[in-house]
DOLUMVEX-202422 format. One line per 2 residues: for each residue z, y, x of C-alpha. Coordinates in Angstrom, 2 decimals. Example, Ala and Ser with C-alpha at 12.3 -4.5 7.8 and 13.67 -1.06 7.14 Angstrom:
<recs>
7.80/-4.50/12.30 | 7.14/-1.06/13.67;
</recs>
This chain:
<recs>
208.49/242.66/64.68 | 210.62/244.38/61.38;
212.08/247.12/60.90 | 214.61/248.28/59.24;
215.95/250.67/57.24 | 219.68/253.13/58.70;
220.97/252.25/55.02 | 220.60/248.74/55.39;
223.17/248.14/57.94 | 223.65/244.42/56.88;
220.22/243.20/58.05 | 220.95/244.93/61.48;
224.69/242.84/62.04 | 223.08/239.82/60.65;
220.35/240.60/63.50 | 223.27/240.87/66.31;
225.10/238.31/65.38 | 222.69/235.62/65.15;
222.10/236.68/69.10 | 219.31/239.04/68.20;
218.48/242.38/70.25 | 218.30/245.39/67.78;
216.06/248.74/68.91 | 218.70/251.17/67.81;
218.15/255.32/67.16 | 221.42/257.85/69.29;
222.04/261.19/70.23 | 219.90/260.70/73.09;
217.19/258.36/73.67 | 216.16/254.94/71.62;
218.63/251.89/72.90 | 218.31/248.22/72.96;
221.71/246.77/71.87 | 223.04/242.76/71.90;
226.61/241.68/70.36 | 228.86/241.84/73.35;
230.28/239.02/72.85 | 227.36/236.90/72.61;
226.43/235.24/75.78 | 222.69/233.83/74.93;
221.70/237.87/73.70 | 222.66/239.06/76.90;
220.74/236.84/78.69 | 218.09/237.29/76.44;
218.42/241.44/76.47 | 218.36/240.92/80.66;
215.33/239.01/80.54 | 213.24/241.53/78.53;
214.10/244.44/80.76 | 213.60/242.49/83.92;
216.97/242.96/84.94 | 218.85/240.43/87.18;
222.66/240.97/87.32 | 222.72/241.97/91.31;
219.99/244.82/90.31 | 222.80/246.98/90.32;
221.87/248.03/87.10 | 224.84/247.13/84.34;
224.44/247.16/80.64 | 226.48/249.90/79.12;
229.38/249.33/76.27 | 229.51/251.09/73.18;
232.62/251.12/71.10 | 233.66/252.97/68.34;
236.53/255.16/69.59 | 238.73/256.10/72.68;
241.21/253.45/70.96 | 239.03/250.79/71.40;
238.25/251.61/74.87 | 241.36/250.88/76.26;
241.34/247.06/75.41 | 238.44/246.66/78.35;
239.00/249.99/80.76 | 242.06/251.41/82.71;
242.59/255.02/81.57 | 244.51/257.58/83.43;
245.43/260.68/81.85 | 242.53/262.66/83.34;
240.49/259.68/81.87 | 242.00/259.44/78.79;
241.37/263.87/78.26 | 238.11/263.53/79.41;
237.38/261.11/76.78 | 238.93/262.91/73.97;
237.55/266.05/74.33 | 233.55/264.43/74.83;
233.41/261.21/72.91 | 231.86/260.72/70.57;
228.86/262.45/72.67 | 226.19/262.57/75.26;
228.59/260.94/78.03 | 228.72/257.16/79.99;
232.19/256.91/81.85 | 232.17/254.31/84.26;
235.37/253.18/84.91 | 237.69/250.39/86.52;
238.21/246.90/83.96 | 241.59/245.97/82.88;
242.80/243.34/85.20 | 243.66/241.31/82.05;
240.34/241.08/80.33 | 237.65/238.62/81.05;
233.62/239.31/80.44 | 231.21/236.38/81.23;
228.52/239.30/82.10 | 230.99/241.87/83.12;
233.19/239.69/85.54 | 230.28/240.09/87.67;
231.36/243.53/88.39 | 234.41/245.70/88.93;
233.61/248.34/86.89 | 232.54/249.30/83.00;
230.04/251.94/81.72 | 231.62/252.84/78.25;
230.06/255.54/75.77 | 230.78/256.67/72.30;
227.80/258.14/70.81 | 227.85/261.07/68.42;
225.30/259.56/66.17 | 226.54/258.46/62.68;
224.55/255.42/62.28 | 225.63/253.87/65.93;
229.49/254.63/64.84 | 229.26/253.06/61.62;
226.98/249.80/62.75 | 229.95/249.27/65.69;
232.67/249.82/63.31 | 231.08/246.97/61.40;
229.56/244.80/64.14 | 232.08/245.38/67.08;
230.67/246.56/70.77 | 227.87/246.50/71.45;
226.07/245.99/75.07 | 222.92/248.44/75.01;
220.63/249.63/77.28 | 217.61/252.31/76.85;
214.59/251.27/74.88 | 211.72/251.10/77.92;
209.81/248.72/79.83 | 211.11/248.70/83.27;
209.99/251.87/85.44 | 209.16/253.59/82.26;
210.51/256.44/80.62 | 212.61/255.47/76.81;
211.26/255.22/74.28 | 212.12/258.26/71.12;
210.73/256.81/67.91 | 210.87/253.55/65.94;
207.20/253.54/66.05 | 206.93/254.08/69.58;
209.60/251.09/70.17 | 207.68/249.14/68.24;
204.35/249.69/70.28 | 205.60/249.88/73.60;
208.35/246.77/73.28 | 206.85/243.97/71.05;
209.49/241.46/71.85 | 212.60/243.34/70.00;
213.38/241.20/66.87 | 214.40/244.14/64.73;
213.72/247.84/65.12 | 216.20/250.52/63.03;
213.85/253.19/61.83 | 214.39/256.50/62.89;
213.84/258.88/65.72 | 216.34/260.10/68.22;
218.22/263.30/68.84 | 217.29/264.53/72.66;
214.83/264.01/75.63 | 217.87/263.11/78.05;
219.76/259.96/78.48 | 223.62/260.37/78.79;
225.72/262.23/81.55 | 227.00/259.41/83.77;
230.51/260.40/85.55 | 232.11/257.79/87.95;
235.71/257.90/87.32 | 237.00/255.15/89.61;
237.17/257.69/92.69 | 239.91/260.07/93.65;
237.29/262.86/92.36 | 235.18/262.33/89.80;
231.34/261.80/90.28 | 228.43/262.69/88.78;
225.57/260.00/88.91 | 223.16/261.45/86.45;
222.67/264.45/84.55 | 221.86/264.05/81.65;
222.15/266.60/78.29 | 226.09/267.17/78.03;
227.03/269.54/81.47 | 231.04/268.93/82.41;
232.52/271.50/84.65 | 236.06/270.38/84.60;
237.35/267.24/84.95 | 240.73/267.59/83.61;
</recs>
């Protein structure tokens, strides 16, 4: 296990793109995050959460901005305000894949969990590495994990660990968007009243 430094972003890509799964600090809780477009990490990210793909349980994207977004979701205008006005923040939108794009792990499903998060590290590492697939930092059943060191101790099997310690107790707000009326499927820190 290594760790490394927020300022040495370089080690960290080098990490994801060699297929490596990188303990990353948010707004929220610690994550685990894989290169999206690497098959192998996925599999290998799955694996170390006990996760099969008919759990029901999908990994969640992270992009950079609402832009970006568009190239794998459908976005309505209610979808595309709601977006707007909370990203980058506390906030997973799960919403309907563009008939057009094709996911080896996410053509298993009809749907894509997509967050921004308001945490200056995570934007600048995805501006650099691309989207990232990520997941909270915990041993099945458990609750995530909050600090580098605590990642380190509880999840031995991470190849690299970005120091730091993250910025809340909750995990994201989860809203389902691909009903006529939006859902809510977990509170988490950020609290929407209005939908449009």
């Amino acid at each position: 296990m290594r760790y490394v430094s927020q300022e040495d972003k370089q080690t960290a890509i080098k990490t994801l793109r060699k297929g490596g799964i990188l303990g990353v600090p948010t707004e929220t809780v610690y994550g685990l995050a894989v290169a999206a477009d690497n098959t192998e990490a996925i599999k290998k990210l799955l694996n170390v959460k006990n996760r099969h793909i008919d759990s029901g349980k999908v990994l969640t994207m992270m992009v950079a901005d609402v832009d970006e977004m568009k190239k794998y979701v459908e976005m309505n205008r209610m979808t595309t305000n709601l977006a707007r006005r909370y990203f980058p923040g506390e906030l997973t939108l799960i919403l309907r894949q563009r008939e057009d794009w094709r996911h080896p792990y996410f053509d298993n499903f009809h749907t894509v969990g997509i967050r921004i998060p308001n945490h200056d590290y995570m934007l600048d590492l995805l501006r650099e590495a691309g989207p990232l697939l990520v997941t909270s930092a915990n041993p099945r059943g458990e609750e995530p994990c909050r600090t580098s060191r605590e990642l380190n101790k509880r999840m031995p099997s991470v190849d690299l660990i970005v120091k730091g310690e993250c910025g809340g107790d909750l995990p994201s707000t989860v809203i389902d968007m691909t009903t006529d009326t939006p859902r809510s499927l977990r509170q988490g820190g950020l609290l929407i009243v209005h939908y449009s």
